[in-house]
C-alpha positions in Angstrom: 0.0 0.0 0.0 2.8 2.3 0.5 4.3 2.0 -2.5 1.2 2.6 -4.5 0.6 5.9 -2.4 4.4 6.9 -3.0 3.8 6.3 -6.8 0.7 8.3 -7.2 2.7 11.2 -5.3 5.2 11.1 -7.7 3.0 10.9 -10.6 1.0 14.2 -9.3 4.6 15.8 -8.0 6.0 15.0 -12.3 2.7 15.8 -14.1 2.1 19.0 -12.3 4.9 20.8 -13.2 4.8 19.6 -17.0 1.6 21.0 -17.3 2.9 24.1 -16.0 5.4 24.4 -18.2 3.5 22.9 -21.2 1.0 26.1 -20.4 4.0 28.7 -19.9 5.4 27.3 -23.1 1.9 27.7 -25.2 1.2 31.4 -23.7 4.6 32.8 -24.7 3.9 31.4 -27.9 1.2 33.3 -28.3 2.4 36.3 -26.4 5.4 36.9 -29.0 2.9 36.2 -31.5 0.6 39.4 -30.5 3.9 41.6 -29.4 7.3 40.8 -31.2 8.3 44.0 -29.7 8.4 43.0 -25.9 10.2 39.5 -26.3 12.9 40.5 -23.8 10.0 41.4 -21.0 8.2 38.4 -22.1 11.7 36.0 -22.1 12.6 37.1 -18.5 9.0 36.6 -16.8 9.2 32.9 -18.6 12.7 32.2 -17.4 11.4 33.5 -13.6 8.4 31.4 -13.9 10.4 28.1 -15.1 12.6 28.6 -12.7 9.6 28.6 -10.0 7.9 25.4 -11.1 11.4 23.6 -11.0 11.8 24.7 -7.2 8.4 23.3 -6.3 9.0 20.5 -8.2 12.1 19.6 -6.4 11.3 20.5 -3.3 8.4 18.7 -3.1 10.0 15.6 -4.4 12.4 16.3 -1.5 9.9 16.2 1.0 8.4 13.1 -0.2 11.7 11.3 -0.3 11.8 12.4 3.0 8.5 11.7 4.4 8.6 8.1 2.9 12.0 7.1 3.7 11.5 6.1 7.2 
């Protein structure tokens, strides 16, 4: 039982980032699409943002390696 609760953990703690970043990745798309102009404003919000949803990520996995390792 605690393997299958340490799997779905992982699976929400991999695919909730990725659809993060799949989202990010679509609406800067379509941000440099409407404004060519501002694709330095819009690169450095995507690279701050990226670099959130990697923190989470890892950090949660962290905590979940560290809640289940006992």
């Amino acid at each position: 039982m605690g393997a299958l609760i340490i799997l779905l953990v992982m699976f929400v703690v991999v695919v909730g980032p990725s659809t993060v970043i799949g989202f990010l990745g679509f609406a800067t798309i379509r941000a440099l699409g409407r404004n060519p102009s501002a694709a330095s404003k819009i690169f450095m919000g995507t690279v701050l943002l990226l670099v959130f949803v990697e923190v989470i990520s890892i950090t949660a996995m962290l905590i979940i390696f560290q809640l289940f390792s006992q």
